[in-house]
N, CA, C, O and CB atoms as a CASP TS submission, in Angstrom:
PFRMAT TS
TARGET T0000
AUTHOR 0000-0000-0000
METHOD Language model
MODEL 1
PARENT N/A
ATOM      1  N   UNK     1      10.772  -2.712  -7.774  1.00  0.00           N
ATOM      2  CA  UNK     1       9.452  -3.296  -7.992  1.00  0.00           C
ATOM      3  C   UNK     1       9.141  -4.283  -6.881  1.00  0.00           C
ATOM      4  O   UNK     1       9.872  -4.933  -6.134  1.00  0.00           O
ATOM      5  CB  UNK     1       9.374  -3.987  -9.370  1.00  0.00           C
ATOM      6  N   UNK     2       7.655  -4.176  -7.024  1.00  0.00           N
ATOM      7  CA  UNK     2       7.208  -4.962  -5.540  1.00  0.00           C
ATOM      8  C   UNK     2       7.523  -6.645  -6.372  1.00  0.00           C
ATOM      9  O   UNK     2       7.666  -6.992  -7.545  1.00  0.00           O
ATOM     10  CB  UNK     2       4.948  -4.553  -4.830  1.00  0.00           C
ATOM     11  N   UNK     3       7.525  -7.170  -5.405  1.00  0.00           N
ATOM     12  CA  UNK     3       7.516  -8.879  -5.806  1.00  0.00           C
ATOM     13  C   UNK     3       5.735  -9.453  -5.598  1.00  0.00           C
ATOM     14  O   UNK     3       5.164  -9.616  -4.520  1.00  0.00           O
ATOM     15  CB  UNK     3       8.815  -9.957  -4.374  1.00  0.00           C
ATOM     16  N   UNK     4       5.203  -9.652  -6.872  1.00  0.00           N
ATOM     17  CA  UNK     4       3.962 -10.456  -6.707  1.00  0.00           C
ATOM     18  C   UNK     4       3.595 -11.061  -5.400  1.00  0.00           C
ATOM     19  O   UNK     4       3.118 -10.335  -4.527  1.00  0.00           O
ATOM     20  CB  UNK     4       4.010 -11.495  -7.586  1.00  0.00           C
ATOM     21  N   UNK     5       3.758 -12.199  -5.214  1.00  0.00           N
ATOM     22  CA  UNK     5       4.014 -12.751  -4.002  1.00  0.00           C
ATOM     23  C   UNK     5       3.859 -12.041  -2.683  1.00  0.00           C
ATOM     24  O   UNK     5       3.071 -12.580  -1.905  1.00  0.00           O
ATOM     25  CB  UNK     5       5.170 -13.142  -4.083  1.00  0.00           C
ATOM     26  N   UNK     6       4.418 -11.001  -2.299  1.00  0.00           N
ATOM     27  CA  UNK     6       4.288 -10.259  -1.088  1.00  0.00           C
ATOM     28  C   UNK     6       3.123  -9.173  -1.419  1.00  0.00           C
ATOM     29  O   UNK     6       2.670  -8.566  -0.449  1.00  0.00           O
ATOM     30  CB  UNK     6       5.754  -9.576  -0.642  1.00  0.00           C
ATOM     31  N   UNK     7       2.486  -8.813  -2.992  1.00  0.00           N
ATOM     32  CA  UNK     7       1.784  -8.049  -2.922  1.00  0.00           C
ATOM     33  C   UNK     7       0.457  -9.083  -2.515  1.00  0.00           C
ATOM     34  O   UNK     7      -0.450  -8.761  -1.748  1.00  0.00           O
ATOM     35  CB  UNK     7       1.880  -7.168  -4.116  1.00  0.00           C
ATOM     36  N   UNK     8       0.561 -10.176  -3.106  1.00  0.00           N
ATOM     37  CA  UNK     8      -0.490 -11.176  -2.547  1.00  0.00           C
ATOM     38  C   UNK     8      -0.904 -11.429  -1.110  1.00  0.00           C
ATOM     39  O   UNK     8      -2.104 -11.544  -0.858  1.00  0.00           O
ATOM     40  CB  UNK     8      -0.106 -12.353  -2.921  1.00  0.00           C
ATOM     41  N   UNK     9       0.236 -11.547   0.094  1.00  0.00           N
ATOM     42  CA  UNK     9      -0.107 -11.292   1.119  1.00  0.00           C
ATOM     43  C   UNK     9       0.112  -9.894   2.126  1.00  0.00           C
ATOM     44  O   UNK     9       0.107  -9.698   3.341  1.00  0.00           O
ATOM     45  CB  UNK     9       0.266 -12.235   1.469  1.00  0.00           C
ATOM     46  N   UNK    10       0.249  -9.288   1.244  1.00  0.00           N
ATOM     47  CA  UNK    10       0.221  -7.844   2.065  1.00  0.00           C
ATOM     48  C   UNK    10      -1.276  -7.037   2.233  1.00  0.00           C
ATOM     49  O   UNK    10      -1.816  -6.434   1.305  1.00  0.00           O
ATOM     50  CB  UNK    10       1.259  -6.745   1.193  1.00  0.00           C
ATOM     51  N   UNK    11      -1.800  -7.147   3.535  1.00  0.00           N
ATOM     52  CA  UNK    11      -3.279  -6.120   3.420  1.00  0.00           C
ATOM     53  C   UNK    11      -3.189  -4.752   4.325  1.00  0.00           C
ATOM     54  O   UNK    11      -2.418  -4.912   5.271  1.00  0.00           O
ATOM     55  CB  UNK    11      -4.800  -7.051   4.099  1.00  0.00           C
ATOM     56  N   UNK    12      -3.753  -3.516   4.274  1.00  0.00           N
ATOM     57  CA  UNK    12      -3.999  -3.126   4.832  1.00  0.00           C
ATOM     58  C   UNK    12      -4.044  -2.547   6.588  1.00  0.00           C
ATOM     59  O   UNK    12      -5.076  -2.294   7.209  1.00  0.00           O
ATOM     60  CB  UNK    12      -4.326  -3.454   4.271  1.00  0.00           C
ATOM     61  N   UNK    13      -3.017  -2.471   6.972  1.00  0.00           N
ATOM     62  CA  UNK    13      -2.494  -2.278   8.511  1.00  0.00           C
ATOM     63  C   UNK    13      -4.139  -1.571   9.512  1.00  0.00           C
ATOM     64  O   UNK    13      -4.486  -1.663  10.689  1.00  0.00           O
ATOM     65  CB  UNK    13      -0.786  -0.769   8.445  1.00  0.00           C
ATOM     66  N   UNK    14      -4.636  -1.037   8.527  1.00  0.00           N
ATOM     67  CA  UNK    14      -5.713  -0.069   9.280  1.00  0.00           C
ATOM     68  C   UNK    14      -7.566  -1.473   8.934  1.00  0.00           C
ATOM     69  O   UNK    14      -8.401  -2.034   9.642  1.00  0.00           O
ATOM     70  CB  UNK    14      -5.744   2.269   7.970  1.00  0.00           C
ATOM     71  N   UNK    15      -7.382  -1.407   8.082  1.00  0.00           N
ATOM     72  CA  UNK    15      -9.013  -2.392   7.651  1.00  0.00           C
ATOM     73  C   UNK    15      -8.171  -3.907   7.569  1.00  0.00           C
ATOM     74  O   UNK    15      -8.612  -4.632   8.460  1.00  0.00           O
ATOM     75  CB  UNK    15     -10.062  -1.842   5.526  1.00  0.00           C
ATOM     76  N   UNK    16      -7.475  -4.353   7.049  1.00  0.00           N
ATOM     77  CA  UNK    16      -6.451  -5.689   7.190  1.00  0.00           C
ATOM     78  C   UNK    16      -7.831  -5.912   5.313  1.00  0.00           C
ATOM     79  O   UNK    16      -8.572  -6.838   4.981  1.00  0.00           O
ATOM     80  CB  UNK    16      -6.603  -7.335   9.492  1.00  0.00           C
ATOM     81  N   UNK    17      -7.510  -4.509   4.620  1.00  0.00           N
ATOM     82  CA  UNK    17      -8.315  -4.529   3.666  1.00  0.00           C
ATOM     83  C   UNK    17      -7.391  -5.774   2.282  1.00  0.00           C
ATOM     84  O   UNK    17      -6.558  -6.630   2.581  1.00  0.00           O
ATOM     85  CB  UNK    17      -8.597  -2.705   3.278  1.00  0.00           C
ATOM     86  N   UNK    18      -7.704  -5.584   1.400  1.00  0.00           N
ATOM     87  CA  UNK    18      -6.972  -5.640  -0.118  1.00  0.00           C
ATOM     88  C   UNK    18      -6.065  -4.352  -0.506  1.00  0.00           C
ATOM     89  O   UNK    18      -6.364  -3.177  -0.292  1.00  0.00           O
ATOM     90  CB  UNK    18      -8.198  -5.733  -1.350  1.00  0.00           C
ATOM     91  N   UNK    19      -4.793  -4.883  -1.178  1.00  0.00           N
ATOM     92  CA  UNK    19      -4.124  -2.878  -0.975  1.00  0.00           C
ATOM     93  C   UNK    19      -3.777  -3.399  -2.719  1.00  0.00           C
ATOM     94  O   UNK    19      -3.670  -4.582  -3.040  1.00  0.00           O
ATOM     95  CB  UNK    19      -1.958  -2.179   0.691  1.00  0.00           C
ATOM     96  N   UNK    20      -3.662  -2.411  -3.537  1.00  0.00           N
ATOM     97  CA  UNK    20      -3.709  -2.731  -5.529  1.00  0.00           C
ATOM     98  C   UNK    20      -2.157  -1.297  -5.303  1.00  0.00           C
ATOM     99  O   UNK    20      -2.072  -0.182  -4.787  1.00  0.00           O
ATOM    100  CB  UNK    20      -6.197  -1.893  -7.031  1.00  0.00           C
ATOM    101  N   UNK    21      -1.291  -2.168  -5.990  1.00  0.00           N
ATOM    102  CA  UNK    21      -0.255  -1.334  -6.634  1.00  0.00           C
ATOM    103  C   UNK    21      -0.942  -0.038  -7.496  1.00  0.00           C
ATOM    104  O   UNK    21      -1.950  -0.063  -8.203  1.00  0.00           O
ATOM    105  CB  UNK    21       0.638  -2.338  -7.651  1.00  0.00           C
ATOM    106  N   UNK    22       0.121   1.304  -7.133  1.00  0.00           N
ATOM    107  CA  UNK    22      -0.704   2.175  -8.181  1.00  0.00           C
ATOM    108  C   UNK    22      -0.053   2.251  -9.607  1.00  0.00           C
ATOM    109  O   UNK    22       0.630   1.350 -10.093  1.00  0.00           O
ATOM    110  CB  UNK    22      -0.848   3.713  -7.639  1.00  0.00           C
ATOM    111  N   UNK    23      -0.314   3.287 -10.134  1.00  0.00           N
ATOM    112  CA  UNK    23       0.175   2.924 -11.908  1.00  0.00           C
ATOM    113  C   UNK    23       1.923   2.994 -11.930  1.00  0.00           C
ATOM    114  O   UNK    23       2.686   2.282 -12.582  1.00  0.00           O
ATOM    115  CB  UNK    23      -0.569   4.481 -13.293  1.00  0.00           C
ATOM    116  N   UNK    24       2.266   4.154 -10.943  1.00  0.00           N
ATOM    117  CA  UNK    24       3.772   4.284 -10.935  1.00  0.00           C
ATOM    118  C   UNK    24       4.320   3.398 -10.527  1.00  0.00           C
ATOM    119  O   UNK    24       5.526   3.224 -10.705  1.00  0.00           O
ATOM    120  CB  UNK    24       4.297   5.193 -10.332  1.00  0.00           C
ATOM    121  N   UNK    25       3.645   2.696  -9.943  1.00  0.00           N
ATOM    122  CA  UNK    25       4.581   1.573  -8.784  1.00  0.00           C
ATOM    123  C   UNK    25       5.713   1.916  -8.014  1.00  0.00           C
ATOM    124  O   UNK    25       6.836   1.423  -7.913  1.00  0.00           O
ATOM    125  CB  UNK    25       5.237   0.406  -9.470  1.00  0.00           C
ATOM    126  N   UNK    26       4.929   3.249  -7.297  1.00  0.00           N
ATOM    127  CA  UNK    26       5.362   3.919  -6.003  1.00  0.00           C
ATOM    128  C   UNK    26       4.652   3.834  -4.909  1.00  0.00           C
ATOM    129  O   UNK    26       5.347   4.257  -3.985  1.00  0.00           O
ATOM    130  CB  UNK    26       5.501   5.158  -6.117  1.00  0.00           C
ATOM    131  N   UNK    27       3.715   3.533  -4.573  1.00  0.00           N
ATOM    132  CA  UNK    27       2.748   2.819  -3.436  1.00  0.00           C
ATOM    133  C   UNK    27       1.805   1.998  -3.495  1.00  0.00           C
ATOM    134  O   UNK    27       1.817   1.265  -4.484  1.00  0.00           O
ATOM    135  CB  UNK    27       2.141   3.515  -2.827  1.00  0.00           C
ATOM    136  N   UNK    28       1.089   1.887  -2.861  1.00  0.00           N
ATOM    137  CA  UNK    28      -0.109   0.746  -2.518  1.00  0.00           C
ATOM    138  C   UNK    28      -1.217   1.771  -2.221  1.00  0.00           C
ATOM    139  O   UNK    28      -1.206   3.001  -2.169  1.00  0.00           O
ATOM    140  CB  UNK    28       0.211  -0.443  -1.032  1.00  0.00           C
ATOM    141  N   UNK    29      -2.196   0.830  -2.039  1.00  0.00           N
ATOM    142  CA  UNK    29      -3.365   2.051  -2.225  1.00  0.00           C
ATOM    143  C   UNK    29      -4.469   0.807  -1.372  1.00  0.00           C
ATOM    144  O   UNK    29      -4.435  -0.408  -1.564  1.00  0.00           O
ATOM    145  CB  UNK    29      -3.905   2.717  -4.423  1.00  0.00           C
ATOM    146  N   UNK    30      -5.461   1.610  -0.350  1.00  0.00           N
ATOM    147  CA  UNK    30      -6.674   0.300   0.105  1.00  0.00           C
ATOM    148  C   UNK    30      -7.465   1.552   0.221  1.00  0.00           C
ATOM    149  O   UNK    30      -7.418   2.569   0.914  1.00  0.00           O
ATOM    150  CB  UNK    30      -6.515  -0.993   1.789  1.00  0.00           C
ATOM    151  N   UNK    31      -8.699   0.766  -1.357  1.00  0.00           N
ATOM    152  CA  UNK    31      -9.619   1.619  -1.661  1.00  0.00           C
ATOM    153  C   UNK    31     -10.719   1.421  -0.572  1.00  0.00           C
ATOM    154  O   UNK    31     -11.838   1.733  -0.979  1.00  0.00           O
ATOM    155  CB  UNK    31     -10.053   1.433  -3.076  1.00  0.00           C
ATOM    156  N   UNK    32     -10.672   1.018   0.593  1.00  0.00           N
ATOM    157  CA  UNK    32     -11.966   0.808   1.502  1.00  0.00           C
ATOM    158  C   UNK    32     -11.312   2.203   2.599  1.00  0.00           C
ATOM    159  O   UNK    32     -11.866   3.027   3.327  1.00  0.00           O
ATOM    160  CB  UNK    32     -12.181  -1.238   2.396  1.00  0.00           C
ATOM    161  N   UNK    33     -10.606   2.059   2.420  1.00  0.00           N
ATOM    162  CA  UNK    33      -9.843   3.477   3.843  1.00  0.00           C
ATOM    163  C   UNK    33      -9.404   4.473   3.000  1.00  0.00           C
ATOM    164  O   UNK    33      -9.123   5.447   3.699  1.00  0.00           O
ATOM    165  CB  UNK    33      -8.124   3.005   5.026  1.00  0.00           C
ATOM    166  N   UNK    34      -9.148   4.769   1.464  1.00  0.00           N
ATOM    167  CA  UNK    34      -8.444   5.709   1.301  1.00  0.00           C
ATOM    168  C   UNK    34      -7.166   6.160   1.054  1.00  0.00           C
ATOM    169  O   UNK    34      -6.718   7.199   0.568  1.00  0.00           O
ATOM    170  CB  UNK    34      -8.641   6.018   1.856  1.00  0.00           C
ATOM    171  N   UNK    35      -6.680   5.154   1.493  1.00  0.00           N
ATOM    172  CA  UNK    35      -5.080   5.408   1.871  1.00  0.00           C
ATOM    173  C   UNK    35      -3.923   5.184   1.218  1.00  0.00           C
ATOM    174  O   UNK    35      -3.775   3.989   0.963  1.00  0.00           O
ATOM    175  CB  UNK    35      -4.750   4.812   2.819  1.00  0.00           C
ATOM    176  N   UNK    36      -3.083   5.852   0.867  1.00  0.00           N
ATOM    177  CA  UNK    36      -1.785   5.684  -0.064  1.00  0.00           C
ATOM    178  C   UNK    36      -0.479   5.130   1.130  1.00  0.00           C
ATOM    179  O   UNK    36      -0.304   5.812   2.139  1.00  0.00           O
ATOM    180  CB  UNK    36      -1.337   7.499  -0.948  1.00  0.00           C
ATOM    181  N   UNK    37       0.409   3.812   0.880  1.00  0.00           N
ATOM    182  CA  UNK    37       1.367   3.362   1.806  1.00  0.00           C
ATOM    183  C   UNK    37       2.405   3.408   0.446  1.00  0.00           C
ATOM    184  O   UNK    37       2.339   2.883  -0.665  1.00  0.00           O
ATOM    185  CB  UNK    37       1.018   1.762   2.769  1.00  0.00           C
ATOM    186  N   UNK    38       3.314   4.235   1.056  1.00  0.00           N
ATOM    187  CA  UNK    38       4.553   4.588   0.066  1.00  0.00           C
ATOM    188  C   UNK    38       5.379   3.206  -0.074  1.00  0.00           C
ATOM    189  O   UNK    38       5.571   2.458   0.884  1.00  0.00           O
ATOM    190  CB  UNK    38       5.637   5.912   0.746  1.00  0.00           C
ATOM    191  N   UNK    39       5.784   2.992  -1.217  1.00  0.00           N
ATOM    192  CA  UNK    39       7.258   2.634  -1.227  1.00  0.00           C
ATOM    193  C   UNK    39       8.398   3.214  -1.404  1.00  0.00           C
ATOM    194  O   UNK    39       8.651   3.908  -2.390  1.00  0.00           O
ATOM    195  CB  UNK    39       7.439   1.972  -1.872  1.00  0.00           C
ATOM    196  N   UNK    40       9.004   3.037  -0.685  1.00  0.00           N
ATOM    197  CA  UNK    40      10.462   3.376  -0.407  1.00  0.00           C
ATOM    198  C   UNK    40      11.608   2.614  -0.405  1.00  0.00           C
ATOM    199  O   UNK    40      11.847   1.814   0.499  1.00  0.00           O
ATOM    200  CB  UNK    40      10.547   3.795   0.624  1.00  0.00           C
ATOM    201  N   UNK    41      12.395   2.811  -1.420  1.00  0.00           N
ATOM    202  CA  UNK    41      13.595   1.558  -1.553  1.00  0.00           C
ATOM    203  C   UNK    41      13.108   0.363  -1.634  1.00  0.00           C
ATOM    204  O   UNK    41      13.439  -0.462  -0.783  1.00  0.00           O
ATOM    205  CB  UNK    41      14.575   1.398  -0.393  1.00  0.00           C
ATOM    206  N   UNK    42      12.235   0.023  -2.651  1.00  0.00           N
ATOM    207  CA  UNK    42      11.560  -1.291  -3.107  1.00  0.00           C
ATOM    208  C   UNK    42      10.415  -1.380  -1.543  1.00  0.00           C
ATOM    209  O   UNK    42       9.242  -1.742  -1.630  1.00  0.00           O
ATOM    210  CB  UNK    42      13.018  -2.909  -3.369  1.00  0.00           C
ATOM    211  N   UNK    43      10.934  -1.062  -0.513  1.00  0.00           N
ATOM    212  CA  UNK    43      10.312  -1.135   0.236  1.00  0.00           C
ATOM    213  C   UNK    43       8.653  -0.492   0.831  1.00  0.00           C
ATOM    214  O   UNK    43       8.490   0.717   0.996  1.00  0.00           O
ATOM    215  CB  UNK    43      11.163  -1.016   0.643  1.00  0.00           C
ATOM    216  N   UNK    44       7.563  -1.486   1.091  1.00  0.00           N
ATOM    217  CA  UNK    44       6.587  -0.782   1.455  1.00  0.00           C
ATOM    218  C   UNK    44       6.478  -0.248   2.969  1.00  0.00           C
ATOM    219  O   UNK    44       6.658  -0.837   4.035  1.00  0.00           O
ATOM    220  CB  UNK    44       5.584  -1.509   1.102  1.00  0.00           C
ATOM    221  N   UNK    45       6.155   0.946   2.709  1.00  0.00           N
ATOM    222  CA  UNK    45       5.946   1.459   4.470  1.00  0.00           C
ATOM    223  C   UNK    45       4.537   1.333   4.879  1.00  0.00           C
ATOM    224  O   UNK    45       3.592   2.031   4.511  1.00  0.00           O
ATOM    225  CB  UNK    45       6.336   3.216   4.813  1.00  0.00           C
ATOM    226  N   UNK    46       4.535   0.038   5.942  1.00  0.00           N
ATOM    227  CA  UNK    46       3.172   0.203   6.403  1.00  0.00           C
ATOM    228  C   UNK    46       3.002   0.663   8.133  1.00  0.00           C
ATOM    229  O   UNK    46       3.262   0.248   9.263  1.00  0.00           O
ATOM    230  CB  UNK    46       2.447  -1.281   6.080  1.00  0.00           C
ATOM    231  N   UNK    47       2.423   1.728   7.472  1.00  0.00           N
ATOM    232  CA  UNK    47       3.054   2.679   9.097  1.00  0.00           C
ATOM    233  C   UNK    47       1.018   3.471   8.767  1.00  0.00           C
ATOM    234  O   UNK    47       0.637   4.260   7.902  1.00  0.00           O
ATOM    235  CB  UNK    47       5.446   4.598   8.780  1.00  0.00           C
ATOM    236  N   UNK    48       0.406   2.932   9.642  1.00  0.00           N
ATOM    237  CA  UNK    48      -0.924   4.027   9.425  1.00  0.00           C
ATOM    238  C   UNK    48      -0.904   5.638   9.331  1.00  0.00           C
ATOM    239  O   UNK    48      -1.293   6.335   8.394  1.00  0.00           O
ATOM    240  CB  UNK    48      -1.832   3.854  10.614  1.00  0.00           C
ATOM    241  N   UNK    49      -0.219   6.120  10.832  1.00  0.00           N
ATOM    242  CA  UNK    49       0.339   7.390  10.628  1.00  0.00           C
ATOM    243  C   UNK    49       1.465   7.539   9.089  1.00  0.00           C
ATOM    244  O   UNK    49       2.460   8.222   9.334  1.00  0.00           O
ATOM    245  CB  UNK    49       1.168   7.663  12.128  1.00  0.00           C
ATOM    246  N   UNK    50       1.442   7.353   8.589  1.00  0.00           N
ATOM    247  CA  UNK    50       2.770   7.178   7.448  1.00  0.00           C
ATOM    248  C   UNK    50       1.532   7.333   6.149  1.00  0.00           C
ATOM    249  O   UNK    50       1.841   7.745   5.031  1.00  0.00           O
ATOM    250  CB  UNK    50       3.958   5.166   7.507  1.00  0.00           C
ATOM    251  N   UNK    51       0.748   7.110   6.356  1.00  0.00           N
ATOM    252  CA  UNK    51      -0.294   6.856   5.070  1.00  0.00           C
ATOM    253  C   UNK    51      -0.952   8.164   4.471  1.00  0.00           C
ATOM    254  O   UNK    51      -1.195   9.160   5.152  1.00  0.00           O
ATOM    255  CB  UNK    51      -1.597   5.876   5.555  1.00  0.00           C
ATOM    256  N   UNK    52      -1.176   8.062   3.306  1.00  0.00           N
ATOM    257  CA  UNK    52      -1.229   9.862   2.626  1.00  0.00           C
ATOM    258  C   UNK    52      -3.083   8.987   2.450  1.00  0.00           C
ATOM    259  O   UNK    52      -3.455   7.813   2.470  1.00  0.00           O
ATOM    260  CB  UNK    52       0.274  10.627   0.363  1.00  0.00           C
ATOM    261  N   UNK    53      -3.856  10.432   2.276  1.00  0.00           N
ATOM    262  CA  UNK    53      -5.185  10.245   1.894  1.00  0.00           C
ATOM    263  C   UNK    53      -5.288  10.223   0.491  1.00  0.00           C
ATOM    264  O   UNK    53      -4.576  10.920  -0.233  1.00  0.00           O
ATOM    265  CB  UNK    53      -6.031  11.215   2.430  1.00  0.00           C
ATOM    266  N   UNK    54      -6.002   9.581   0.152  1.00  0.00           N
ATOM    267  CA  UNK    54      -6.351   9.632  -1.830  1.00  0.00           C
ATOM    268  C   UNK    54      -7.635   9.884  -1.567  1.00  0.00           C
ATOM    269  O   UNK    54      -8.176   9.689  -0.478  1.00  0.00           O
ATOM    270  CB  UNK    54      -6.155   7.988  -3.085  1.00  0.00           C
ATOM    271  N   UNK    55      -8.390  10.521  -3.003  1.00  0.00           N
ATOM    272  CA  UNK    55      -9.570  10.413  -3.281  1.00  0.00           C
ATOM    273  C   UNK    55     -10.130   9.527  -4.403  1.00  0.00           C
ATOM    274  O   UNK    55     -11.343   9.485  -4.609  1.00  0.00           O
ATOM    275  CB  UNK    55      -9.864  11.511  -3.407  1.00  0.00           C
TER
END
């Protein structure tokens, strides 16, 4: 699980948007771009190329 705190200052690598945990609490999500940033091993990957599209 992500730690509050780092979800508070973590934004967006591509818009430097707001990013909202999703329901699984397997990635991050920034509803202004679209974009899904995985976690992996508690860890978030913020890699733009790395980012899946959502609708």
């Amino acid at each position: 699980m992500i730690n509050k705190e780092l979800l508070d200052i973590l934004a967006c690598p591509k818009c430097k948007g707001e990013l909202k945990l999703t329901t699984k609490e397997d990635g991050l999500v920034c509803d202004k771009c679209k974009l899904l940033y995985e976690i992996r091993d508690d860890i978030p990957v913020m890699l733009i190329d790395e980012a899946r599209k959502v609708d």
